[in-house]
mmCIF file of the N, C-alpha and C atoms, coordinates in Angstrom:
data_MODEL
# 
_entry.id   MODEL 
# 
loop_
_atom_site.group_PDB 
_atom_site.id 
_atom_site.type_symbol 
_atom_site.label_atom_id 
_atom_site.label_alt_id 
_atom_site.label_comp_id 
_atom_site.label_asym_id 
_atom_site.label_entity_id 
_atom_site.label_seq_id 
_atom_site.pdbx_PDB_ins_code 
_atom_site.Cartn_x 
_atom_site.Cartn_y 
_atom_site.Cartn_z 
_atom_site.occupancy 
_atom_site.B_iso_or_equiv 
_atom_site.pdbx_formal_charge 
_atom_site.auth_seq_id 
_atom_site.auth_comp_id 
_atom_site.auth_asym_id 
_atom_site.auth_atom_id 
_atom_site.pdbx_PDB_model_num 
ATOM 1   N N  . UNK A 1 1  ? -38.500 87.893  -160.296 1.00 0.00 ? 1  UNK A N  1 
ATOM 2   C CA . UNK A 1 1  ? -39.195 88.722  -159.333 1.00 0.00 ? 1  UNK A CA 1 
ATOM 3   C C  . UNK A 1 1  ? -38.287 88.992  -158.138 1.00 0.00 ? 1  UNK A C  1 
ATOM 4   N N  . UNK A 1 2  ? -38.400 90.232  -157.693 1.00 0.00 ? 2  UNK A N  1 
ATOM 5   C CA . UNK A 1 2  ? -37.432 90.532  -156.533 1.00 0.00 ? 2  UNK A CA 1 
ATOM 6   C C  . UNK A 1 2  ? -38.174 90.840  -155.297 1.00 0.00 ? 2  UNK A C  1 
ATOM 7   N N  . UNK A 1 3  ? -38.444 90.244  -154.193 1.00 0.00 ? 3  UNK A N  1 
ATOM 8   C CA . UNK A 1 3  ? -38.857 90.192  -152.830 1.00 0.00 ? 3  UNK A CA 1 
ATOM 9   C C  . UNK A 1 3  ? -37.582 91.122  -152.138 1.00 0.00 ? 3  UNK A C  1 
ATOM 10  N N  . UNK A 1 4  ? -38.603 91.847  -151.233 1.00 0.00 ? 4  UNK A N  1 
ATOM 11  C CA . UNK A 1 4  ? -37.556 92.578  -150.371 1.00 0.00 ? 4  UNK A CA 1 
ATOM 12  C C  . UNK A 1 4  ? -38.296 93.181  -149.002 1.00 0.00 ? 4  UNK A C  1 
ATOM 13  N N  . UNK A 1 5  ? -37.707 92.630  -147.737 1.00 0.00 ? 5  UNK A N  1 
ATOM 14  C CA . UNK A 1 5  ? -37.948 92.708  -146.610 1.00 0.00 ? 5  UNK A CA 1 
ATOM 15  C C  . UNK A 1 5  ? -37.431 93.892  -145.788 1.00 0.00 ? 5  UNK A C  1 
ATOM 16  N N  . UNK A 1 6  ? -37.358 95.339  -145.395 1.00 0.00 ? 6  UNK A N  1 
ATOM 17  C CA . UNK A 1 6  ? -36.907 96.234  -145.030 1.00 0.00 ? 6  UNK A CA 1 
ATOM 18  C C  . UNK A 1 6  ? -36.860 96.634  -143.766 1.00 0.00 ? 6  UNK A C  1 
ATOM 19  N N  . UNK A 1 7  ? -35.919 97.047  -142.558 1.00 0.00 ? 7  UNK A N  1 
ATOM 20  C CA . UNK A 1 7  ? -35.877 97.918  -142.077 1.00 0.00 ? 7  UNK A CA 1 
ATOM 21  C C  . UNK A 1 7  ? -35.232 98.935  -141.690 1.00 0.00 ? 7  UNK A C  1 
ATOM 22  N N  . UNK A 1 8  ? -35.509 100.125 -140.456 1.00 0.00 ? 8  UNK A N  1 
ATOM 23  C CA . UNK A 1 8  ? -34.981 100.893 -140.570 1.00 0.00 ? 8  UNK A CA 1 
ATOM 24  C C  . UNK A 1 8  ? -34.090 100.981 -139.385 1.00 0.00 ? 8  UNK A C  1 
ATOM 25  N N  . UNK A 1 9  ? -32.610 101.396 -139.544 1.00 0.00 ? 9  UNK A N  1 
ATOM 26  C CA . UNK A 1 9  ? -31.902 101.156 -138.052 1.00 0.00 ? 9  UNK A CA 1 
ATOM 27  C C  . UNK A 1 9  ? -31.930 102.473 -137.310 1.00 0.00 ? 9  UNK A C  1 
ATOM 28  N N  . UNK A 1 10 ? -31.992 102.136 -136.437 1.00 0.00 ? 10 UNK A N  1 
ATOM 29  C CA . UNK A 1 10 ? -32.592 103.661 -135.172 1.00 0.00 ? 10 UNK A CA 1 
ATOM 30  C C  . UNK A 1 10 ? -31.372 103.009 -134.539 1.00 0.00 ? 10 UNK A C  1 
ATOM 31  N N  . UNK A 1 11 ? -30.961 104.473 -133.355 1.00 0.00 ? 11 UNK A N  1 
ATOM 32  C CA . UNK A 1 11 ? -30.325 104.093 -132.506 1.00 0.00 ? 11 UNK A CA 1 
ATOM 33  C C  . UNK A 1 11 ? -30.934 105.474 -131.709 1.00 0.00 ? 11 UNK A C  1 
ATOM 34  N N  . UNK A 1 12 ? -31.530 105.148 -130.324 1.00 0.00 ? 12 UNK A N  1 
ATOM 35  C CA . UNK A 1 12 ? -32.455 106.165 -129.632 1.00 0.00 ? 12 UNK A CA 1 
ATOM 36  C C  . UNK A 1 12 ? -33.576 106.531 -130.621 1.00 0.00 ? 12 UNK A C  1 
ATOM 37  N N  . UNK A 1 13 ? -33.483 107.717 -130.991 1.00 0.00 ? 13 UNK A N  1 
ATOM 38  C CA . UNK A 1 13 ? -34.257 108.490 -132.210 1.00 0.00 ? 13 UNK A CA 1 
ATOM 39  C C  . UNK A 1 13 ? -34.016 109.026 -133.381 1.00 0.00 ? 13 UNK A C  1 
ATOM 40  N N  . UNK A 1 14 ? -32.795 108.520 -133.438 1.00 0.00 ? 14 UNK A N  1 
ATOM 41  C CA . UNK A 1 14 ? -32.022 108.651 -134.708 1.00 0.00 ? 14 UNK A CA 1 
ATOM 42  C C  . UNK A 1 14 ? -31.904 107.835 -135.781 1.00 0.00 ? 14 UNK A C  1 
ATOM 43  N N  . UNK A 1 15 ? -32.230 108.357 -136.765 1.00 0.00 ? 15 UNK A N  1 
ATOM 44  C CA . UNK A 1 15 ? -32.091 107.208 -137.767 1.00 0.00 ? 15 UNK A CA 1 
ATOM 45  C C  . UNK A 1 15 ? -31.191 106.970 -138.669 1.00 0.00 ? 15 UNK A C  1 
ATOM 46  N N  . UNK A 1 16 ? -30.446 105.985 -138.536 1.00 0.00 ? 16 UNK A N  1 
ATOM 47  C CA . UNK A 1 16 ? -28.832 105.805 -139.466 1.00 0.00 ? 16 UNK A CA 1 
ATOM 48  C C  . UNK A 1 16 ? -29.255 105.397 -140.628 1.00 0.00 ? 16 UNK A C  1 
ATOM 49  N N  . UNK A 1 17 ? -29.789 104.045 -140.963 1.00 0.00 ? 17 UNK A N  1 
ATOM 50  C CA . UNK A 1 17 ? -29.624 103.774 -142.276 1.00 0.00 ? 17 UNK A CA 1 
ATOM 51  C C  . UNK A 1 17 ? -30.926 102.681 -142.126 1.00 0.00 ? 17 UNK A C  1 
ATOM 52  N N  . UNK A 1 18 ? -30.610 101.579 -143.636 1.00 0.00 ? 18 UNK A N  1 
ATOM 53  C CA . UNK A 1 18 ? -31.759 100.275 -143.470 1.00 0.00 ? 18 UNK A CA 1 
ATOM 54  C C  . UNK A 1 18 ? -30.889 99.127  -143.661 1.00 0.00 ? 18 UNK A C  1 
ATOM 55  N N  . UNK A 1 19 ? -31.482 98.486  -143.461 1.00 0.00 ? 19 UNK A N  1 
ATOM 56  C CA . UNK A 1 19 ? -31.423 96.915  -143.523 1.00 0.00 ? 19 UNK A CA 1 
ATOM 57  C C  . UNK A 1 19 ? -32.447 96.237  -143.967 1.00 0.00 ? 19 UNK A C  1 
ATOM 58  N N  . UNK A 1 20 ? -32.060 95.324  -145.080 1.00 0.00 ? 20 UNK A N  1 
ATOM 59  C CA . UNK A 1 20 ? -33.298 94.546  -145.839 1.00 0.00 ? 20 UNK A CA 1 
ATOM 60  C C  . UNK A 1 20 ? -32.611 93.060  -146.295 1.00 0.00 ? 20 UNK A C  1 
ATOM 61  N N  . UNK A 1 21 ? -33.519 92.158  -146.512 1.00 0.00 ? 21 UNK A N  1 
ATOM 62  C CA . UNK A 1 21 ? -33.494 90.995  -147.082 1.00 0.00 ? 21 UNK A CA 1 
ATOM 63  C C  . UNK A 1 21 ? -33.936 91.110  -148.544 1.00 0.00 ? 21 UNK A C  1 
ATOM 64  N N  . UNK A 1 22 ? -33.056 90.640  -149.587 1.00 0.00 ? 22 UNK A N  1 
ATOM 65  C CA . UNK A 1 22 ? -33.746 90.944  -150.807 1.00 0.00 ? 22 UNK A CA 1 
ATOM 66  C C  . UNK A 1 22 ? -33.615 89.445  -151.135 1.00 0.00 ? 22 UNK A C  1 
ATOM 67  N N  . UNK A 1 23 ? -34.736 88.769  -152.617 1.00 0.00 ? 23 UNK A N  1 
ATOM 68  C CA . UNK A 1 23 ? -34.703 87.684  -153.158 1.00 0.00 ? 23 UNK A CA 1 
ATOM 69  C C  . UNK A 1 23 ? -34.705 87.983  -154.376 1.00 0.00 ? 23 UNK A C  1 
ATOM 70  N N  . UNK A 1 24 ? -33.521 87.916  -155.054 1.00 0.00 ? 24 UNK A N  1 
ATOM 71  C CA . UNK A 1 24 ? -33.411 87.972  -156.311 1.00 0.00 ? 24 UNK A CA 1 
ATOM 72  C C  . UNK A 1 24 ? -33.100 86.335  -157.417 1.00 0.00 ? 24 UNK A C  1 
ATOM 73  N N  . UNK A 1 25 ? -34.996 85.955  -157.901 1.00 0.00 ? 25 UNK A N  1 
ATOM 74  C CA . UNK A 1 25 ? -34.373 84.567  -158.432 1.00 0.00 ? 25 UNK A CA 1 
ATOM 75  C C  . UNK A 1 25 ? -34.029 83.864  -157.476 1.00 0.00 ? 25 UNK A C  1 
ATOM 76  N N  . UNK A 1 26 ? -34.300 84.005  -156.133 1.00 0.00 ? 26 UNK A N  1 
ATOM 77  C CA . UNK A 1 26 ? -34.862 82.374  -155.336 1.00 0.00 ? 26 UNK A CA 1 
ATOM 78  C C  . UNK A 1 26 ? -33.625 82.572  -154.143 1.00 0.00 ? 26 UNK A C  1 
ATOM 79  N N  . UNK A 1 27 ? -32.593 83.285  -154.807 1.00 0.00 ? 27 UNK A N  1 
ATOM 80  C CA . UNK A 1 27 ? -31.152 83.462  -153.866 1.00 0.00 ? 27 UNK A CA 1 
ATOM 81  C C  . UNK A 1 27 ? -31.563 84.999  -152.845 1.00 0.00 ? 27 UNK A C  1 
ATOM 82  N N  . UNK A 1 28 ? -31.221 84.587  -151.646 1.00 0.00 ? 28 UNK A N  1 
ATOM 83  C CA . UNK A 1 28 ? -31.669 85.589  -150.689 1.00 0.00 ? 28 UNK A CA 1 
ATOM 84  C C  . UNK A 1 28 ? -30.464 86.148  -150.156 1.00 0.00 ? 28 UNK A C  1 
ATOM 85  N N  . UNK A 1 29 ? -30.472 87.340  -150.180 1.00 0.00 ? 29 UNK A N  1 
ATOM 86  C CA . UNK A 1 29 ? -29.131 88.730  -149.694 1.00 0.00 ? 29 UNK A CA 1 
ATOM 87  C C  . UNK A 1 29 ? -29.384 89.238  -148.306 1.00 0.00 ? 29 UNK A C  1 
ATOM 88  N N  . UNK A 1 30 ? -28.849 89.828  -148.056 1.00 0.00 ? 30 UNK A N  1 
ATOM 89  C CA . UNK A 1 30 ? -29.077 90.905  -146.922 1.00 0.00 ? 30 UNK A CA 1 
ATOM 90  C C  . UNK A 1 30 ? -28.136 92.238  -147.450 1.00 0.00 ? 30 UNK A C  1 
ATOM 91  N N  . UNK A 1 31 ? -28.769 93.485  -147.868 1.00 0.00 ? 31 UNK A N  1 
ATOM 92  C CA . UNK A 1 31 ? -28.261 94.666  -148.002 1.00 0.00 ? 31 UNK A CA 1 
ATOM 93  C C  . UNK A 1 31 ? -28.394 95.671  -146.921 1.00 0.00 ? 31 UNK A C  1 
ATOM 94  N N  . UNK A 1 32 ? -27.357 96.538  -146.732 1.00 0.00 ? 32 UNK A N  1 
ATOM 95  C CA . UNK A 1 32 ? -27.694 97.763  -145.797 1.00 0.00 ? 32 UNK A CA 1 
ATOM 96  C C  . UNK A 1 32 ? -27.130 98.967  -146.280 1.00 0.00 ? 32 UNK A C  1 
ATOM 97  N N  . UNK A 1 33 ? -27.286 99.875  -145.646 1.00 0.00 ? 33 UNK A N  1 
ATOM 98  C CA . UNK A 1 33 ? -26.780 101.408 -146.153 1.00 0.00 ? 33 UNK A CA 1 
ATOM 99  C C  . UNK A 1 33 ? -26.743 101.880 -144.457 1.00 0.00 ? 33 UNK A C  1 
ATOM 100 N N  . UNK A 1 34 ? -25.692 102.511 -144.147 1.00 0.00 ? 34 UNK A N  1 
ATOM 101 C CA . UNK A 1 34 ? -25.289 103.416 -142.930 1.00 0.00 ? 34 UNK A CA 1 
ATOM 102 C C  . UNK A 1 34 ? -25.232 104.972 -143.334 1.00 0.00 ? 34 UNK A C  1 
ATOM 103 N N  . UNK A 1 35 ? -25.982 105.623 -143.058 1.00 0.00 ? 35 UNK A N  1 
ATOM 104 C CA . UNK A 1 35 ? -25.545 107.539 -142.535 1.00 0.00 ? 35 UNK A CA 1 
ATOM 105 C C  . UNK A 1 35 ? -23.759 107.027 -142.816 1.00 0.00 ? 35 UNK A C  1 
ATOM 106 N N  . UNK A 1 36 ? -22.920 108.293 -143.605 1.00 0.00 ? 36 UNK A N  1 
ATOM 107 C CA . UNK A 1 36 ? -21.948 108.192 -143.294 1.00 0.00 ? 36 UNK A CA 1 
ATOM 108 C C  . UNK A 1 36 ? -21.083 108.767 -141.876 1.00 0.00 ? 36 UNK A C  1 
ATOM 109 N N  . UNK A 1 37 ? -22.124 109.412 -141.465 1.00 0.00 ? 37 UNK A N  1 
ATOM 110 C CA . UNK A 1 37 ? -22.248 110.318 -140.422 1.00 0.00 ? 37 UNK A CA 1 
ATOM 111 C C  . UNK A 1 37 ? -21.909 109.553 -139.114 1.00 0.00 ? 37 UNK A C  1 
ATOM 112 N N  . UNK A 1 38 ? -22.250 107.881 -139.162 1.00 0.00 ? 38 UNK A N  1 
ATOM 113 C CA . UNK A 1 38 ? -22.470 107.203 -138.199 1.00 0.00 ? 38 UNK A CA 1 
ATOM 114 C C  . UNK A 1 38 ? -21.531 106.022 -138.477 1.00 0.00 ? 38 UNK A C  1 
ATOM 115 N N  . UNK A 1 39 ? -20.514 105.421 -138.858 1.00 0.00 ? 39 UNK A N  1 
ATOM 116 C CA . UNK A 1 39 ? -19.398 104.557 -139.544 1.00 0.00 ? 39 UNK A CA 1 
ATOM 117 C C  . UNK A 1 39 ? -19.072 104.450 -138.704 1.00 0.00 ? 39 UNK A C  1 
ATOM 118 N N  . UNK A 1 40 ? -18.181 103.510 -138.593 1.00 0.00 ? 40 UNK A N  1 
ATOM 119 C CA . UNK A 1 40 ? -17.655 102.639 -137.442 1.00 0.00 ? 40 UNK A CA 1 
ATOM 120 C C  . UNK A 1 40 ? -18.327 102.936 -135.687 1.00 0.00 ? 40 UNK A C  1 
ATOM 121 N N  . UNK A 1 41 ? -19.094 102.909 -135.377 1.00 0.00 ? 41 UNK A N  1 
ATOM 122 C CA . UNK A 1 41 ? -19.721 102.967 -134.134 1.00 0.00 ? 41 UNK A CA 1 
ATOM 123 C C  . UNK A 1 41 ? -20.499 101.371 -133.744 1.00 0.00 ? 41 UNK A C  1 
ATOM 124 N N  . UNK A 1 42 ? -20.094 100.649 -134.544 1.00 0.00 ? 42 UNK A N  1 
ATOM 125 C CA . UNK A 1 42 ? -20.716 99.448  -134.740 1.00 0.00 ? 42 UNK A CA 1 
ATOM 126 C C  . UNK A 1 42 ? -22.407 99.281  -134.661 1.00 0.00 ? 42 UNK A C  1 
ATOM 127 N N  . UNK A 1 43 ? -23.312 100.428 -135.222 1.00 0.00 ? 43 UNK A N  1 
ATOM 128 C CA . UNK A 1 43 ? -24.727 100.162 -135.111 1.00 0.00 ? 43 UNK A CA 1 
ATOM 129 C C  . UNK A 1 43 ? -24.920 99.266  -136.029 1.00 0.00 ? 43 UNK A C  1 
ATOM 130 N N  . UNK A 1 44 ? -24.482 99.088  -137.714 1.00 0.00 ? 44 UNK A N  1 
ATOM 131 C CA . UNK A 1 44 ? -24.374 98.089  -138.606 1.00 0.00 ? 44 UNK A CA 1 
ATOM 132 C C  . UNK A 1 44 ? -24.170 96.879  -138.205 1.00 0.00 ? 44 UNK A C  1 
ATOM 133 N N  . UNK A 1 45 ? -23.106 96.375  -137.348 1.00 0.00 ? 45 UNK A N  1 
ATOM 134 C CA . UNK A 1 45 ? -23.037 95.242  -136.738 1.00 0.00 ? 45 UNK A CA 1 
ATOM 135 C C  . UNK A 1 45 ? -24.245 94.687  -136.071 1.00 0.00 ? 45 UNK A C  1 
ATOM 136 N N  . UNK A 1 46 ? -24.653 95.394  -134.548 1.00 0.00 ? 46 UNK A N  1 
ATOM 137 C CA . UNK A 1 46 ? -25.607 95.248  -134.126 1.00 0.00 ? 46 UNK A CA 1 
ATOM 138 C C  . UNK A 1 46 ? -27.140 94.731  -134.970 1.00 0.00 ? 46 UNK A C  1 
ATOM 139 N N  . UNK A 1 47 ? -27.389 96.169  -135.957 1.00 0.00 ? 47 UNK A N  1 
ATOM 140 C CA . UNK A 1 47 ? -28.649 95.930  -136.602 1.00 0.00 ? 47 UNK A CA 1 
ATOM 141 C C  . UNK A 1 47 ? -28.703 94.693  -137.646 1.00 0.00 ? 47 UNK A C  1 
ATOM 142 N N  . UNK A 1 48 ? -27.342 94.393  -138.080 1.00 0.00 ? 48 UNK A N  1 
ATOM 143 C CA . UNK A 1 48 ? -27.401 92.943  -139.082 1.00 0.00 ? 48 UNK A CA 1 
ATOM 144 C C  . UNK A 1 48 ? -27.822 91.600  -137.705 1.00 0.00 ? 48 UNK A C  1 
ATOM 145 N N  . UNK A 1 49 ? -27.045 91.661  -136.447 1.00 0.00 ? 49 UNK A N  1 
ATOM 146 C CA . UNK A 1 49 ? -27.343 91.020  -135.779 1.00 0.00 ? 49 UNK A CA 1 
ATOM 147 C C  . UNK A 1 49 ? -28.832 90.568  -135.042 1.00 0.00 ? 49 UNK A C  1 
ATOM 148 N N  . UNK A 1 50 ? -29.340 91.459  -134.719 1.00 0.00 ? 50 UNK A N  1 
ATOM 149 C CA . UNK A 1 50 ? -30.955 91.618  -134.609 1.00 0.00 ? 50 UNK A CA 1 
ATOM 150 C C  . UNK A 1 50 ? -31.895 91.475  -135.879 1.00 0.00 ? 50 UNK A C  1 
ATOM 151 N N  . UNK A 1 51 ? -31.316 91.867  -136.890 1.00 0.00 ? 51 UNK A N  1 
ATOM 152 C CA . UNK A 1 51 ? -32.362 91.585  -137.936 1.00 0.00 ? 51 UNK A CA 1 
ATOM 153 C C  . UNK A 1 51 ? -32.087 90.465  -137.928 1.00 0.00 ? 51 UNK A C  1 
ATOM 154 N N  . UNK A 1 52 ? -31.309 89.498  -137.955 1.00 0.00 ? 52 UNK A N  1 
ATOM 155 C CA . UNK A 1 52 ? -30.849 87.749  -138.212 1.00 0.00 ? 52 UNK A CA 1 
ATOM 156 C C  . UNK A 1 52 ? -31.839 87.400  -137.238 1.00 0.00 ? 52 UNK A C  1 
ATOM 157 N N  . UNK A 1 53 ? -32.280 87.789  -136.223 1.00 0.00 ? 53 UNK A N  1 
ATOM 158 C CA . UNK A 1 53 ? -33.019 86.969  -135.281 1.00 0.00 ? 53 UNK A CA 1 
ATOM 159 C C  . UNK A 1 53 ? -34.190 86.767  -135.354 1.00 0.00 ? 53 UNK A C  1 
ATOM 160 N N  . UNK A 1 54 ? -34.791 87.852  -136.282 1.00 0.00 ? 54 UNK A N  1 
ATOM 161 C CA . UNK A 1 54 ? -36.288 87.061  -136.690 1.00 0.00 ? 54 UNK A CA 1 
ATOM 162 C C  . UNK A 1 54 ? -36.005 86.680  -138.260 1.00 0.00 ? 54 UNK A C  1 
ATOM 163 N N  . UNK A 1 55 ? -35.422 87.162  -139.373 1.00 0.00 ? 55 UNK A N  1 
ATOM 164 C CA . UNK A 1 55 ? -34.974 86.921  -140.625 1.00 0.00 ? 55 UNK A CA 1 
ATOM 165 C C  . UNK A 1 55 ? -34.283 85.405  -140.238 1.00 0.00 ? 55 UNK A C  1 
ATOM 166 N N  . UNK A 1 56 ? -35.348 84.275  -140.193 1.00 0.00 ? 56 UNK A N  1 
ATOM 167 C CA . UNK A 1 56 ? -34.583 83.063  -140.209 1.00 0.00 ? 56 UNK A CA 1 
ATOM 168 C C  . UNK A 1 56 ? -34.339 82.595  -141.011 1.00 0.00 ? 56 UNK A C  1 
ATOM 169 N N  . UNK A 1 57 ? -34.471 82.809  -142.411 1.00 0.00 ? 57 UNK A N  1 
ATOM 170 C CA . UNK A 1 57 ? -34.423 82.131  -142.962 1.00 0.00 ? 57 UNK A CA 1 
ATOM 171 C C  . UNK A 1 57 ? -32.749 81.878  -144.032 1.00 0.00 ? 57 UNK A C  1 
ATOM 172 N N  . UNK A 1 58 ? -32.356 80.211  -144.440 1.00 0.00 ? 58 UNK A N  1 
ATOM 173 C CA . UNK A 1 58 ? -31.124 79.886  -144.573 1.00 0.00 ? 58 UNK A CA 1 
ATOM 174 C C  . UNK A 1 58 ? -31.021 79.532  -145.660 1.00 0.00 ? 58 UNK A C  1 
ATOM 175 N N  . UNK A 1 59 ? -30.324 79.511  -146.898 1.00 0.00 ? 59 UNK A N  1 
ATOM 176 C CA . UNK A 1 59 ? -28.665 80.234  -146.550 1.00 0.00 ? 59 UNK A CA 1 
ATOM 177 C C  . UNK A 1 59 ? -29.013 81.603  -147.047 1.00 0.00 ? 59 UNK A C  1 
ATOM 178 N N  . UNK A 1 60 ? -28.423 82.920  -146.664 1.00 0.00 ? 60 UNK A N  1 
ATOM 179 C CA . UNK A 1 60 ? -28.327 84.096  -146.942 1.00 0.00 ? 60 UNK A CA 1 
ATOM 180 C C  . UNK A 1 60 ? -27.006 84.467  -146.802 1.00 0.00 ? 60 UNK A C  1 
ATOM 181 N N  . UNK A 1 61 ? -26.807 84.951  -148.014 1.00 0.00 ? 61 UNK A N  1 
ATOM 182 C CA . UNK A 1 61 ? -25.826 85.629  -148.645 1.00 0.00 ? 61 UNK A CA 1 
ATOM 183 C C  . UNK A 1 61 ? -25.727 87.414  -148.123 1.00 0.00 ? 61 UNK A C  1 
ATOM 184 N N  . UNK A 1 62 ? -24.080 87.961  -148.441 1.00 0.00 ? 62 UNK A N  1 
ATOM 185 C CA . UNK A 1 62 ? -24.230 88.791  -148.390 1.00 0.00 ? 62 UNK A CA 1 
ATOM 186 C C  . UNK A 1 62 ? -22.869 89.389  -148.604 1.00 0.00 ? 62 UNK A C  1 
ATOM 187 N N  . UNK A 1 63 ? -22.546 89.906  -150.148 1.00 0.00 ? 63 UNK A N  1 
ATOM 188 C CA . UNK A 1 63 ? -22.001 90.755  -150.860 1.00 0.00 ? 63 UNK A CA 1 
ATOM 189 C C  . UNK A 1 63 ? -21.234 91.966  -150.444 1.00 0.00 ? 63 UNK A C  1 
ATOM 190 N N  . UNK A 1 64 ? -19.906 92.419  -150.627 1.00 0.00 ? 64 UNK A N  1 
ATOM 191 C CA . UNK A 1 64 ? -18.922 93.641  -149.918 1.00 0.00 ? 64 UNK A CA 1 
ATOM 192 C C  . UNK A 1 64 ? -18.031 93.731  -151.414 1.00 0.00 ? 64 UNK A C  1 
ATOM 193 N N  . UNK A 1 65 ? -18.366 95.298  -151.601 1.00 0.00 ? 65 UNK A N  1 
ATOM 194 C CA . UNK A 1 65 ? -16.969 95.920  -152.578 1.00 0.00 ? 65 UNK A CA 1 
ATOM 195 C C  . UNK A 1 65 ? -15.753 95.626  -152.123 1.00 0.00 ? 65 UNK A C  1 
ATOM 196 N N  . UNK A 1 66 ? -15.174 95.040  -153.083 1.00 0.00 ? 66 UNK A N  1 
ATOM 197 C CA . UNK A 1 66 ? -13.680 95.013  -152.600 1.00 0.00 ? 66 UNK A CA 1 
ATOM 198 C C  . UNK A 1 66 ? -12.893 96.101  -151.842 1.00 0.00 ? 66 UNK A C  1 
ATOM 199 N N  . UNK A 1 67 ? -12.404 95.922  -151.217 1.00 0.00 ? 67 UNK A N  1 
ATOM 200 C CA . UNK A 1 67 ? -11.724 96.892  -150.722 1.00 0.00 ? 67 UNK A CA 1 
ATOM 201 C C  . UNK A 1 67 ? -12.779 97.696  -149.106 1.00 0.00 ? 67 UNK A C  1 
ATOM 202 N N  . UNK A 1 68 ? -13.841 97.203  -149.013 1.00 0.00 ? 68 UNK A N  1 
ATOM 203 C CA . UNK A 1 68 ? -14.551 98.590  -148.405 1.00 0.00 ? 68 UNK A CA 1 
ATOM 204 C C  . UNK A 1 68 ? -14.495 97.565  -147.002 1.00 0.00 ? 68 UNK A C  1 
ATOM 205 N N  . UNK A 1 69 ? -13.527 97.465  -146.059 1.00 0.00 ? 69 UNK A N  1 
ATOM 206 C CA . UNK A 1 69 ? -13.077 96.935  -144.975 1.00 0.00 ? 69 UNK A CA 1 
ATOM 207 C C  . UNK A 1 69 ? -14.024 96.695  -143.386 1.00 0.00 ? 69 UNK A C  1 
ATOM 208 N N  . UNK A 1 70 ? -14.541 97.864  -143.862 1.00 0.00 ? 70 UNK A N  1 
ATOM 209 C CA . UNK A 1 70 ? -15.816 98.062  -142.538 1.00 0.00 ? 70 UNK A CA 1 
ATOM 210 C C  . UNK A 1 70 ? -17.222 97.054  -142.961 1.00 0.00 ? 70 UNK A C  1 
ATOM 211 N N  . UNK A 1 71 ? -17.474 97.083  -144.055 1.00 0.00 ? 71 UNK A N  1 
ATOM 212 C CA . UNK A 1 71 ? -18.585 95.811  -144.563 1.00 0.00 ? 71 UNK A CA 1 
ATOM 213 C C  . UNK A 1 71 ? -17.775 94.271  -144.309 1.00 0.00 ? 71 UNK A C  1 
ATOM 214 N N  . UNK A 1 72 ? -16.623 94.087  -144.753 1.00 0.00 ? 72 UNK A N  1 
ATOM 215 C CA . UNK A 1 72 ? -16.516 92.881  -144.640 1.00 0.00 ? 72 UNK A CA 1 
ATOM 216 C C  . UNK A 1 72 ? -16.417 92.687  -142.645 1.00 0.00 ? 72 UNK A C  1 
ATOM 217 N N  . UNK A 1 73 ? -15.758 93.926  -142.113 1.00 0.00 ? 73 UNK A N  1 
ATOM 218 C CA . UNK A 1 73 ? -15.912 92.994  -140.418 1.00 0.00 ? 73 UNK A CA 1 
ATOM 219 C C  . UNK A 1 73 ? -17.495 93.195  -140.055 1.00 0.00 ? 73 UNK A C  1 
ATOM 220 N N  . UNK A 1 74 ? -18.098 93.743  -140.832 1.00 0.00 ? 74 UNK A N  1 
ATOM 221 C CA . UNK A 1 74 ? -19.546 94.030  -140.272 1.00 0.00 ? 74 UNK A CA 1 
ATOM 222 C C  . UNK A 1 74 ? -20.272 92.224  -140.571 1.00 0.00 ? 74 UNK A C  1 
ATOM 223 N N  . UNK A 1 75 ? -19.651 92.056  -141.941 1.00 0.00 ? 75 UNK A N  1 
ATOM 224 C CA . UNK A 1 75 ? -20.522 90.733  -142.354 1.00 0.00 ? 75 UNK A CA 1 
ATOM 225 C C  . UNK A 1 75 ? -19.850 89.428  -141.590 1.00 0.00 ? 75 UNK A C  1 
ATOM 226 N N  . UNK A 1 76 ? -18.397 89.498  -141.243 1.00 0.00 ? 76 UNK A N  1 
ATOM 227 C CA . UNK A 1 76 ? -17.834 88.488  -140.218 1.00 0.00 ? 76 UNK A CA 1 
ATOM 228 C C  . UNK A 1 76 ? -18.608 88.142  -138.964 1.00 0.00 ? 76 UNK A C  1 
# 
């Protein structure tokens, strides 16, 4: 069964992308998607950061394509 916790990242009234907690089989993720429109402005950073603050729960994982450089400093 897959659990999945969603939201949506705004910045003013704009809406970039989501952010969710998924449970796949007991192991818990955090996925997102950014507007490409909106990349490196660091809202991804931010919104992983704020979602962590009520998403307490530990250990959560969280997965980057090789190579795709802006996810891994986002997940650092």
């Amino acid at each position: 069964m897959t659990k999945r916790f969603m939201q949506t990242i705004m910045v003013g009234e704009t809406i970039q992308g989501i952010i969710s907690k998924i449970v796949i089989q007991g192991i818990n993720e955090i996925i997102y998607w950014i507007n490409r429109n909106f990349w490196g402005q660091g809202n991804a950073t931010s919104a992983l950061r704020e979602f962590l603050t009520f998403e307490n729960l530990r250990l959560i994982y969280g997965r980057v394509a090789f190579g795709n450089l802006g996810s891994q400093k986002v997940l650092e």
